[in-house]
C-alpha positions in Angstrom: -75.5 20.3 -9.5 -77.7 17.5 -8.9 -77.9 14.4 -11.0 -80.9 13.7 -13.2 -83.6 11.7 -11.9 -84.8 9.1 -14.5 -88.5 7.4 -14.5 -88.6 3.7 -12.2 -91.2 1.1 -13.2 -91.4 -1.3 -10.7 -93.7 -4.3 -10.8 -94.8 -6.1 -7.5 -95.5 -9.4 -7.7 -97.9 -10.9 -4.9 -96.2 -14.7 -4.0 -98.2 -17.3 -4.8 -100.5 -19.5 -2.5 -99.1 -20.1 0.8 -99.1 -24.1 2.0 -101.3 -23.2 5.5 -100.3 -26.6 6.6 -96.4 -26.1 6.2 -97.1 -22.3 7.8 -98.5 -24.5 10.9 -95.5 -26.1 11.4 -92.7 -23.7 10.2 -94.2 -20.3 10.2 -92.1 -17.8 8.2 -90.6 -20.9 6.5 -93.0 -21.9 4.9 -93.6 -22.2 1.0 -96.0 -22.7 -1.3 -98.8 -24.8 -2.7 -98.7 -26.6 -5.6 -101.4 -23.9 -6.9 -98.8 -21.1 -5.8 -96.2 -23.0 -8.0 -98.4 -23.1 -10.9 -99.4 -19.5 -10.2 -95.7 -18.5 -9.9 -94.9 -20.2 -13.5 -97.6 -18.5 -15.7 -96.4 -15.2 -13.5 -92.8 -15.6 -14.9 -94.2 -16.9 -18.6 -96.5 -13.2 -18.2 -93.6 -11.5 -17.2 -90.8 -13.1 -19.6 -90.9 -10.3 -22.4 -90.3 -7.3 -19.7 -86.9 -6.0 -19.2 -86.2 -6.1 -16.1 -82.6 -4.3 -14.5 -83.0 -5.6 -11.1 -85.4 -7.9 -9.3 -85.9 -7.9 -5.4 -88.0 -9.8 -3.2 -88.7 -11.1 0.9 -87.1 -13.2 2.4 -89.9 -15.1 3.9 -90.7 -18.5 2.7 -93.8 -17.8 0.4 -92.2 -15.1 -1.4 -88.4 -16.5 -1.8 -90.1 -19.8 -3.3 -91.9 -17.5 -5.8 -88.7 -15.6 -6.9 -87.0 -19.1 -7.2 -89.4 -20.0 -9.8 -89.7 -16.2 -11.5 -86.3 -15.3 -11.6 -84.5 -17.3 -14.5 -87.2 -15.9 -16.8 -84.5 -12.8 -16.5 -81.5 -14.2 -17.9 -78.4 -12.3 -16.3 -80.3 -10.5 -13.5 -79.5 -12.0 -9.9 -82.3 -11.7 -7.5 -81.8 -9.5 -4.5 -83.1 -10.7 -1.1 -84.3 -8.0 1.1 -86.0 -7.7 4.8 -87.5 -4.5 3.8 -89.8 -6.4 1.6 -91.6 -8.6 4.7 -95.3 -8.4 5.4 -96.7 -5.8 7.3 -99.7 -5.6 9.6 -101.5 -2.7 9.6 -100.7 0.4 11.9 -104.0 1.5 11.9 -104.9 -2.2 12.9 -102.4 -2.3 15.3 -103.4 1.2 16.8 -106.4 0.5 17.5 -105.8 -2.5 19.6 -103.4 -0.3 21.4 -100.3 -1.7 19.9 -98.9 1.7 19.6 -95.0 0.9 19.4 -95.8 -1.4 17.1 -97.8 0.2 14.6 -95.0 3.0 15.1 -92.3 0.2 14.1 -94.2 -0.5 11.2 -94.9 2.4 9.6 -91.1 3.3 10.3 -90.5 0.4 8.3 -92.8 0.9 6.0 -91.0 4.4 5.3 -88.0 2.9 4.6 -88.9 0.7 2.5 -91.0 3.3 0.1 -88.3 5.3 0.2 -85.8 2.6 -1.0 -88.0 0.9 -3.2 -90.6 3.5 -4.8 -88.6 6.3 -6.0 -87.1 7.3 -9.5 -83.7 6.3 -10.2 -80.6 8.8 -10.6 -79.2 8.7 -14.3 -81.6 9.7 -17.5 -83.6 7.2 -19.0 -85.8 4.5 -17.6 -85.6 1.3 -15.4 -87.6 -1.7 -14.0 -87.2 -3.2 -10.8 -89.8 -6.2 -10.0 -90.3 -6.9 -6.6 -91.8 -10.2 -4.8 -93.7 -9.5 -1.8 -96.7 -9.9 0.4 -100.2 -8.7 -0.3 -100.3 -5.6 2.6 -97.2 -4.0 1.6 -98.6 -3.9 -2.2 -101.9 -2.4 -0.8 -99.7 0.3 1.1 -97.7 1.2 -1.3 -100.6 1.5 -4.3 -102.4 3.5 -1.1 -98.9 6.2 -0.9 -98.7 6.6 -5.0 -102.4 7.3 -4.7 -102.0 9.8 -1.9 -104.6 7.8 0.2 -104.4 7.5 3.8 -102.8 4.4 5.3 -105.6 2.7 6.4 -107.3 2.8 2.6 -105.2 0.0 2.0 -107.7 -2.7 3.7 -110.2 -1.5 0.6 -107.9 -3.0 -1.6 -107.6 -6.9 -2.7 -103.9 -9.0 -3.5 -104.8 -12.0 -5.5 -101.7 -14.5 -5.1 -99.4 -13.5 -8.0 -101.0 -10.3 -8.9 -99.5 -7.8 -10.7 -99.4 -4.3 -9.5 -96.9 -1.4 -12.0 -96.6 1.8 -10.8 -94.9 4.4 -12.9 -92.5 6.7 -10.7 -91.4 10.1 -12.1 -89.2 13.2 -10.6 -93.1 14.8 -9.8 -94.3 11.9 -8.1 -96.3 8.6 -8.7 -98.9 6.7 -10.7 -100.7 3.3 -10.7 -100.4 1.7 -14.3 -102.1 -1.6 -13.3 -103.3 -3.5 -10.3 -103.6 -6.5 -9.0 -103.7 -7.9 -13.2 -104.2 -11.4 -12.7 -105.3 -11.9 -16.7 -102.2 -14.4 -17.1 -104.4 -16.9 -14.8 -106.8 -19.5 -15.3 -110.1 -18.7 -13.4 -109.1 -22.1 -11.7 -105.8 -20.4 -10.8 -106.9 -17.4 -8.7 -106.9 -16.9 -5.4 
């Protein structure tokens, strides 16, 4: 007999404004502005009252300095690095430049990572998983819940540390909210 398959929120959590000049010189290394710290702190204040069972995010610079700074808003709950969780161009981008292994790679990854990330959760009852990550792989994965096709996801917008929640049951997916950025200051979004 198979286990029971419980209902998965999972949040994803754009990082915040990424320091161009420090990309320049350090590419993937890179972190943040002083506007993506500031975005990143009202994020975790916003976020605070959520329970939260596990909280993953990339690895890349941008997006580990944002989980540094969300994080211990979630007392007992270690952050979880992950490579699935990089940026991804888009296949259909990459296709049509005739990139073809490449916008294969991609969407393999892509797979993988919807299928670790975006699924419910064996056991009854509900959890929340928040994930830190990049703009493209939000727009993907809100286009999969939707059932859109892949390239749908350049109609869509990221603001730096918006909020995406999508609600994942045994019969498949919705989108609760996206891209909520009401815990920033006009001045704040970008």
């Amino acid at each position: 007999m198979e286990a029971p398959m419980g209902e998965r929120t999972v949040i994803l959590v754009r990082h915040g404004q990424l320091d161009m000049e420090a990309f320049a010189l350090n590419g993937f290394k890179a972190g943040l502005t002083p506007l993506g710290r500031r975005q990143a702190r009202r994020t975790a204040s916003r976020l605070r009252s959520i329970h939260v069972d596990a909280i993953h995010y990339s690895t890349i610079g941008r997006a580990a300095e944002t989980a540094s700074i969300i994080a211990p808003a979630f007392d007992g709950v270690k952050p979880q690095p992950s490579r699935l969780l990089w940026e991804v161009p888009s296949p259909a981008i990459l296709s049509a430049r005739g990139e073809h292994a490449r916008a294969t790679a991609v969407q393999q990854r892509f797979e993988r990572t919807f299928a670790r990330f975006i699924r419910g959760h064996k056991g009854s009852g509900n959890r929340t998983d928040l994930l830190i990550t990049h703009g493209n792989l939000i727009r993907a994965f809100a286009c999969r819940v939707l059932g859109l096709t892949p390239e749908s996801w350049l109609l869509f917008w990221t603001s730096h540390c918006g909020i995406t929640e999508l609600r994942i049951t045994p019969n498949g997916g919705r989108i609760l909210t996206y891209n909520d950025v009401g815990h920033l200051p006009t001045q704040l979004r970008t």
